[in-house]
Residue frames as qw, qx, qy, qz and C-alpha x, y, z in Angstrom:
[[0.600, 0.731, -0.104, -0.309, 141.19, 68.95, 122.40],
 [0.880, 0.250, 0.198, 0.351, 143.63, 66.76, 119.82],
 [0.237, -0.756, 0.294, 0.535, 146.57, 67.77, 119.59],
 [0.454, 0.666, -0.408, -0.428, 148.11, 68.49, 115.74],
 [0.170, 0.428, -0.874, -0.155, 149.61, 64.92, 115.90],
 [0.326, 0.343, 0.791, -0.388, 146.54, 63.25, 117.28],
 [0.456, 0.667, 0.298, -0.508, 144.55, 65.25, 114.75],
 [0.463, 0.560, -0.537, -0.428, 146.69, 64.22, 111.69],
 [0.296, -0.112, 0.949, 0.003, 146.39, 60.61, 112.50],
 [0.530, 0.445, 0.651, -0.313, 142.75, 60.70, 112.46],
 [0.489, 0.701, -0.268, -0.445, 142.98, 62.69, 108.94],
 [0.202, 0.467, -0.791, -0.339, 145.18, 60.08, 107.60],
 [0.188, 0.040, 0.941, -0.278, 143.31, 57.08, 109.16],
 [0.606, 0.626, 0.361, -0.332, 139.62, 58.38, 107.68],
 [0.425, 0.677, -0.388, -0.458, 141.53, 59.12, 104.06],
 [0.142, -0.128, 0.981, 0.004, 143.04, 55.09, 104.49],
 [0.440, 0.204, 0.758, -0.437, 139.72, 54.30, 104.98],
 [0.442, 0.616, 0.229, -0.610, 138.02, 56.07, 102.40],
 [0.205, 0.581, -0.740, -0.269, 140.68, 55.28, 99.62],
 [0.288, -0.286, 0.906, -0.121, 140.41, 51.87, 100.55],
 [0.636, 0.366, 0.570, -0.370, 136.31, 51.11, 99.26],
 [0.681, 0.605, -0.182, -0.370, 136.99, 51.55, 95.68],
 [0.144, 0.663, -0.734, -0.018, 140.29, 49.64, 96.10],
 [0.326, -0.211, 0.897, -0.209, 138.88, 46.79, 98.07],
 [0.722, 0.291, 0.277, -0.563, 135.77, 46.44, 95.72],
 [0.651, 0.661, -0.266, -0.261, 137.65, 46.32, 92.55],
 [0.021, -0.690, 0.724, 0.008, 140.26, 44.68, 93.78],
 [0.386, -0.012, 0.882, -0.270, 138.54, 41.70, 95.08],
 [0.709, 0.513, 0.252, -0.413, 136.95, 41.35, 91.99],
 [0.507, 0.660, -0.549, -0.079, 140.14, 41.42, 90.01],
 [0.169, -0.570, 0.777, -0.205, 141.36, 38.75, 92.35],
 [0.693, 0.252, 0.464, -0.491, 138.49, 36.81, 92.14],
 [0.694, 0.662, -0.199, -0.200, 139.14, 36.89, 88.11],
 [0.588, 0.539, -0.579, 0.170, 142.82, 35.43, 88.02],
 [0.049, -0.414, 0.817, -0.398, 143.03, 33.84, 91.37],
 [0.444, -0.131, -0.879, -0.112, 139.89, 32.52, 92.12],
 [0.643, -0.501, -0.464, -0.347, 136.91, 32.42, 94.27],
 [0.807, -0.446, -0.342, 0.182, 138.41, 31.06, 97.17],
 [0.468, 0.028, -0.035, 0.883, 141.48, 33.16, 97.09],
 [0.149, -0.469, -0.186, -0.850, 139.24, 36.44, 97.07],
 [0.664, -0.575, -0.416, -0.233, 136.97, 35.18, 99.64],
 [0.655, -0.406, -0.204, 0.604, 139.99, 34.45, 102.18],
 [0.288, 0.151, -0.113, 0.939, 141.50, 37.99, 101.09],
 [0.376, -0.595, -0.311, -0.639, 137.77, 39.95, 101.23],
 [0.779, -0.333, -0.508, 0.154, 138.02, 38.53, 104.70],
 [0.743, -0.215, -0.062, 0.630, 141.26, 39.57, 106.06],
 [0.332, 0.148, 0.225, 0.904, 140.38, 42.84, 104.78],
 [0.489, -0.640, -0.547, -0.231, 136.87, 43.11, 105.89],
 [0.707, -0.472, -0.299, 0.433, 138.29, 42.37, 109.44],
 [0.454, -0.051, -0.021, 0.890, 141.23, 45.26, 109.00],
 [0.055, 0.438, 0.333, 0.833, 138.80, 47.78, 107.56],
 [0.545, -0.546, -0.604, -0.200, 136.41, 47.46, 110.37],
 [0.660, -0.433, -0.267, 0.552, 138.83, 47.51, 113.12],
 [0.260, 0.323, 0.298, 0.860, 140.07, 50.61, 110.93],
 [0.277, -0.591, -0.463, -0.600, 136.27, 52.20, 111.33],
 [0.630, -0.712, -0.293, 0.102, 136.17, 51.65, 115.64],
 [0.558, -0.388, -0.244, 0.691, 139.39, 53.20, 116.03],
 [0.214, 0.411, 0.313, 0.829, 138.27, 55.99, 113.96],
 [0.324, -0.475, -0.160, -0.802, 134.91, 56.85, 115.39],
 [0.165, -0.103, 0.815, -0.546, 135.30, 54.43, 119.01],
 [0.345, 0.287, 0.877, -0.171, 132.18, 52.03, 120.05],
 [0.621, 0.545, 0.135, -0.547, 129.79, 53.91, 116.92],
 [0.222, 0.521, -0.699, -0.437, 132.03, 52.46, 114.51],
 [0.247, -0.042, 0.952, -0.174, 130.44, 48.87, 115.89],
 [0.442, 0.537, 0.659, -0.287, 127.40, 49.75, 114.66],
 [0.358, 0.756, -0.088, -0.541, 128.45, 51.57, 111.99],
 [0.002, -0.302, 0.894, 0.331, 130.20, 48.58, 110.62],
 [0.412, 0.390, 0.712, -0.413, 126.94, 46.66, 110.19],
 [0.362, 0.836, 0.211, -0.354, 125.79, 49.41, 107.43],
 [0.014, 0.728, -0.564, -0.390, 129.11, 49.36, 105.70],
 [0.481, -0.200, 0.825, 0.217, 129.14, 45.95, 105.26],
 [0.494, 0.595, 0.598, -0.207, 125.96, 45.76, 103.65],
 [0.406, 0.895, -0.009, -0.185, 126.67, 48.73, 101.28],
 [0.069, -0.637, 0.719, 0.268, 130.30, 47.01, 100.67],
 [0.487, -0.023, 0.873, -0.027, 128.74, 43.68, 99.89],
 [0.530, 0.723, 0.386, -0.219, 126.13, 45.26, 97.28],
 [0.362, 0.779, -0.351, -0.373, 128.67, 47.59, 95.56],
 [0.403, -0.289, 0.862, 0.104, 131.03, 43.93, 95.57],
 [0.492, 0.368, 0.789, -0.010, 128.28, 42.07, 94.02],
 [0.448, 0.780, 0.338, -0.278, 127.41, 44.52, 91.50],
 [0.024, -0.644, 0.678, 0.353, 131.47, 44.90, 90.26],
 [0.299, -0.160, 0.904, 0.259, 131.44, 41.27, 89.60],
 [0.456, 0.719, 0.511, -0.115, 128.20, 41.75, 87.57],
 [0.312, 0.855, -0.215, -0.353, 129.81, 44.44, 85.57],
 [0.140, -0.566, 0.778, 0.232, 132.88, 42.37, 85.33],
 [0.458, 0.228, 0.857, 0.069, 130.99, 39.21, 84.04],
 [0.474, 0.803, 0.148, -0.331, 128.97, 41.69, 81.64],
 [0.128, 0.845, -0.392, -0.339, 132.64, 42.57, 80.13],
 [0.333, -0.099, 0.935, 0.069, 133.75, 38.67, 79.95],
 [0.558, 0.437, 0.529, -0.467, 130.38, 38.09, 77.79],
 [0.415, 0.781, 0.291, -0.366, 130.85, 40.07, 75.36],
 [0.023, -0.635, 0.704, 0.317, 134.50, 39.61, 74.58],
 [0.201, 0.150, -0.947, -0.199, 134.05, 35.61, 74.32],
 [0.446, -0.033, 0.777, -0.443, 130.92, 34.80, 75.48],
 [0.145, -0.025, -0.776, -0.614, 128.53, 32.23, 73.61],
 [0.589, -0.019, 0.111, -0.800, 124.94, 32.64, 73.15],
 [0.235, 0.089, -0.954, -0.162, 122.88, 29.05, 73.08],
 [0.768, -0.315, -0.259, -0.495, 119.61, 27.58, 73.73],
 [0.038, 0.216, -0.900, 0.378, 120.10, 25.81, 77.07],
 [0.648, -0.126, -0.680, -0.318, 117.95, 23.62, 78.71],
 [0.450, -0.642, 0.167, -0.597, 116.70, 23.18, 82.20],
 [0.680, 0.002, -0.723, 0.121, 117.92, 20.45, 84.13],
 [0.292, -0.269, -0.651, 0.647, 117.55, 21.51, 88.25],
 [0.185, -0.800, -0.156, -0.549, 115.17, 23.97, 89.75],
 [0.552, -0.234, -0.637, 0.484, 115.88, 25.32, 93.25],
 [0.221, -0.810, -0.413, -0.353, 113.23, 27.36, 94.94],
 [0.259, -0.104, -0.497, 0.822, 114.33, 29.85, 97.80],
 [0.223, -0.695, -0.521, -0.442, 110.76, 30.85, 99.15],
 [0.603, -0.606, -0.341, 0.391, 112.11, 31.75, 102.22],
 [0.579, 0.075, -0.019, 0.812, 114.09, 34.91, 101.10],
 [0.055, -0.500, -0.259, 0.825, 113.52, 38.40, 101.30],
 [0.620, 0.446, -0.264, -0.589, 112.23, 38.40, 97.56],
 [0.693, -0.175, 0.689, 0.123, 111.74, 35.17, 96.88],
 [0.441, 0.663, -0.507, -0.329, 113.50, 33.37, 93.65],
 [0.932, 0.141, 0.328, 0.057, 114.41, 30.27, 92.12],
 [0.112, 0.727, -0.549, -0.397, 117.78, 29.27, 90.43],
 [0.914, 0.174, 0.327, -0.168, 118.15, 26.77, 87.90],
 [0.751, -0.036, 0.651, 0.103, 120.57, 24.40, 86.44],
 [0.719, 0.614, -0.086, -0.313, 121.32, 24.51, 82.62],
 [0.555, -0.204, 0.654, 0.472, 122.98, 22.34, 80.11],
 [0.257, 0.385, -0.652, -0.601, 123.52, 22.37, 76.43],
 [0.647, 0.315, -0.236, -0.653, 121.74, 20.30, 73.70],
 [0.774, 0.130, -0.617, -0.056, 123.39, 17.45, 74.12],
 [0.734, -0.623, -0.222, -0.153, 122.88, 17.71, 77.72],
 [0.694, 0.108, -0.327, 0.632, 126.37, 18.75, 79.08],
 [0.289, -0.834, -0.401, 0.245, 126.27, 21.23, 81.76],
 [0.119, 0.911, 0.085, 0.385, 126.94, 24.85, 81.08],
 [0.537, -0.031, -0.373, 0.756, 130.31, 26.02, 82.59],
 [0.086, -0.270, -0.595, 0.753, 128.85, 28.33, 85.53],
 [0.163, -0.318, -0.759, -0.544, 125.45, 27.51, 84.16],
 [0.011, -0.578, -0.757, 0.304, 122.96, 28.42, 87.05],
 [0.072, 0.393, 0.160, 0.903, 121.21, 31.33, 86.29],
 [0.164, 0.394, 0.626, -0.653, 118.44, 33.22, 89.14],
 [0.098, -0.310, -0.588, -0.740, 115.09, 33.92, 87.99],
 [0.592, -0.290, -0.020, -0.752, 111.42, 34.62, 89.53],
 [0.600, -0.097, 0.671, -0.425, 109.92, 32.10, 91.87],
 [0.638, 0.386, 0.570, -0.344, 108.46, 29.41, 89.83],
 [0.465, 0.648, -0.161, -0.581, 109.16, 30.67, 86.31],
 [0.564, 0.447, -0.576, -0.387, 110.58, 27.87, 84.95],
 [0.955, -0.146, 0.137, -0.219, 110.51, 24.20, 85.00],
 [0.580, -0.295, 0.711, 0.267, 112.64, 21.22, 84.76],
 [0.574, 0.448, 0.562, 0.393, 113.08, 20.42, 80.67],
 [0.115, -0.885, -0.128, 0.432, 112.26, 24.42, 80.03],
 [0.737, 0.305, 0.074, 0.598, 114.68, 26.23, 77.18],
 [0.099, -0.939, -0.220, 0.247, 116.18, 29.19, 77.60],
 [0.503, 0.638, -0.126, 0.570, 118.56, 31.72, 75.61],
 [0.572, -0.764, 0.136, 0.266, 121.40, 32.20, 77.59],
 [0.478, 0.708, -0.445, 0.269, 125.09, 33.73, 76.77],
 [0.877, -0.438, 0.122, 0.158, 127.84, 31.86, 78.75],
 [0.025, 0.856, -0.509, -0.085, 131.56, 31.84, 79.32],
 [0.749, 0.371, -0.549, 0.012, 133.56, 28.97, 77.68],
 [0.510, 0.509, -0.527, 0.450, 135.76, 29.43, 80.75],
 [0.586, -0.528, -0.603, 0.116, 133.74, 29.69, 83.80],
 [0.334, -0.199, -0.450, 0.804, 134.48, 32.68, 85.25],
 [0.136, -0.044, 0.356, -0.924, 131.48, 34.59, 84.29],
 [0.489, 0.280, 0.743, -0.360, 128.08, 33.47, 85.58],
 [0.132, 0.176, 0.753, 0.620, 125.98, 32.87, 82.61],
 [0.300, 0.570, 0.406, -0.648, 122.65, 35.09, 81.95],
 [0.497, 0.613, 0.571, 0.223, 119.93, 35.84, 79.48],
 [0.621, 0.127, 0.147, 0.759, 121.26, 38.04, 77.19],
 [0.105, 0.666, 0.202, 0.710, 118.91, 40.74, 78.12],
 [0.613, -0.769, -0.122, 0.136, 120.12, 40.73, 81.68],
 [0.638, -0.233, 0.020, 0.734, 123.66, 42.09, 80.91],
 [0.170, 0.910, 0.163, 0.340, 124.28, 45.64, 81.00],
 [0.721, 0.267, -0.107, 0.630, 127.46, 46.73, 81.78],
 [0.019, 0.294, -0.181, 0.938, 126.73, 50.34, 82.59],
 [0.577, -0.641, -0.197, -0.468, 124.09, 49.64, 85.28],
 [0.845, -0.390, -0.226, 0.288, 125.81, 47.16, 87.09],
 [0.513, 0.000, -0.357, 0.781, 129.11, 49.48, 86.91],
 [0.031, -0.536, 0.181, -0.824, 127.04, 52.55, 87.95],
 [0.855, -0.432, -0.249, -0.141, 124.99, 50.91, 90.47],
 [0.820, -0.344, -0.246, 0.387, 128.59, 49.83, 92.44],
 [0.543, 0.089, -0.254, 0.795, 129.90, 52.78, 91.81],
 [0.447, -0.596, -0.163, -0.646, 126.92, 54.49, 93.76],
 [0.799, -0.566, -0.185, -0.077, 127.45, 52.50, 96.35],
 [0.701, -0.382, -0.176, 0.576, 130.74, 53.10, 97.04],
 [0.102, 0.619, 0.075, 0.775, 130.47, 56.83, 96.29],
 [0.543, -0.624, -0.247, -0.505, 128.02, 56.76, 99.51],
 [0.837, -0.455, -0.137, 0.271, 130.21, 54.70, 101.69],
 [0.636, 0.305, -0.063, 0.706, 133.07, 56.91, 100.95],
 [0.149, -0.607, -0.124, -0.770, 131.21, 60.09, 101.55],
 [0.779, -0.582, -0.201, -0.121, 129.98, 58.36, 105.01],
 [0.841, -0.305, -0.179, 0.408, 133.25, 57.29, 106.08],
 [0.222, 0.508, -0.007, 0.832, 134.99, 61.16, 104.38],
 [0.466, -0.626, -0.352, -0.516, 132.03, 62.46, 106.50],
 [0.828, -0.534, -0.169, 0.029, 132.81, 60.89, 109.67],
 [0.735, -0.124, -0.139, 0.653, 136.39, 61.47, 109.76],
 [0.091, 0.446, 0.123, 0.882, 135.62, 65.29, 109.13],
 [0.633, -0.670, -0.239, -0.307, 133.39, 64.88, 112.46],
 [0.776, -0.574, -0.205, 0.165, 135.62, 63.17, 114.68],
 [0.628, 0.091, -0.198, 0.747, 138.48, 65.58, 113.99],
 [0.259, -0.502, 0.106, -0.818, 136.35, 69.00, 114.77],
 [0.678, -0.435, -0.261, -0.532, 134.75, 66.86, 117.85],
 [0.175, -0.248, 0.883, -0.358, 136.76, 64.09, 118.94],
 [0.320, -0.087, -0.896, -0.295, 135.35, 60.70, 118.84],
 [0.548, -0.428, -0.067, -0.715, 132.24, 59.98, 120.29],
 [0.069, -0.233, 0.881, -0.406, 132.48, 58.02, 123.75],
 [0.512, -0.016, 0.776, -0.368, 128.91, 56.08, 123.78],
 [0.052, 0.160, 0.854, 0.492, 127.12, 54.16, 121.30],
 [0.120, -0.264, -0.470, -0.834, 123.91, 55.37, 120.39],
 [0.709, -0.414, -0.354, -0.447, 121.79, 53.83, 122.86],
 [0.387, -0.480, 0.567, -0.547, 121.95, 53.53, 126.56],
 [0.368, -0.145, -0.917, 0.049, 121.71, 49.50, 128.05],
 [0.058, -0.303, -0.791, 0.528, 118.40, 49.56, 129.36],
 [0.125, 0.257, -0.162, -0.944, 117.13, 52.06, 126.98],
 [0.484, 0.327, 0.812, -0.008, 113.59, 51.55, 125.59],
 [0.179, -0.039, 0.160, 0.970, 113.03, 53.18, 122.48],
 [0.191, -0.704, -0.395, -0.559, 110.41, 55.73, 121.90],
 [0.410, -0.839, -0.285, -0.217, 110.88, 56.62, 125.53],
 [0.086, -0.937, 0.247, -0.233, 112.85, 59.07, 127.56]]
């Protein structure tokens, strides 16, 4: 059994953890906003990596596979912040305008497939982070479409009846409600247990059978 100093690590280590998804969403979203793309990307990284390592020493070789699932539900709640956050950029300064197709680019290959496309303005200047996603097919080269945009480029541009503010922020914060609760969860296991010592599946294991 853990001893009291072994068993307040792990408490403090799962509460790091847990503490850490709303911080690392929002953060990297604010960073994203006043640093930049690239600068967020390298930090999201370097944090990723830490949070992870964070997650195996927590719950030993499940944590490998449990990182896998985390990302995924960190990468959605991520992607849905900076949707909220572009929603809030809109509406402060954004302008509305007939654009104008100028690129299509099909992705039939995806898991839902979709097409993004290219816009410029009337007099054919490209929209400052003008692409917008849409349905396979739905539109053409030449095409118009009502779109709101940011003077400034930092948030994507969409039709104005794709912003909504309160979906996109409840949406991420659903997802990191769940990863919290997982990772709360788990650290409330491995202190009444102790960490589990194999990974889910035996080498050699076929499933469906003994």
């Amino acid at each position: 059994m853990a001893g009291p100093r072994s068993r307040r690590g792990t408490i403090l280590l799962a509460a790091a953890l847990t503490l850490a998804v709303p911080a690392g969403t929002f953060g990297l979203v604010a960073v994203s906003t006043y640093a930049g793309f690239g600068t967020a990307l390298l930090l999201g990284l370097v944090v990723g990596v830490a949070w992870i390592v964070g997650l195996v020493r927590l719950s030993g070789p499940v944590g490998c596979w449990l990182a896998i699932v985390s990302v995924a539900l960190g990468g959605g709640a991520i992607g849905e912040a900076v949707s909220a956050r572009d929603a809030v950029i809109l509406d402060a300064r954004g302008v509305t305008v007939t654009a104008r197709v100028s690129a299509v680019h099909d992705h039939p290959q995806d898991k839902h497939p979709n097409s993004t496309y290219d816009l410029v303005g009337e007099l054919g200047l490209p929209i400052p982070n003008g692409t917008v996603y849409g349905n396979l097919h739905a539109h053409a080269v030449g095409d118009r479409l009502l779109v709101r945009y940011d003077p400034e480029g930092v948030a994507a541009a969409a039709p104005p009846d794709d912003i909504d503010f309160s979906k996109d922020l409840a949406i991420a914060g659903a997802l990191d409600a769940v990863l919290m609760a997982g990772v709360a969860g788990l650290g409330v296991a491995v202190v009444r247990n102790g960490r589990p010592r194999r990974v889910p599946f035996r080498r050699g294991m076929v499933v469906g059978k003994p």
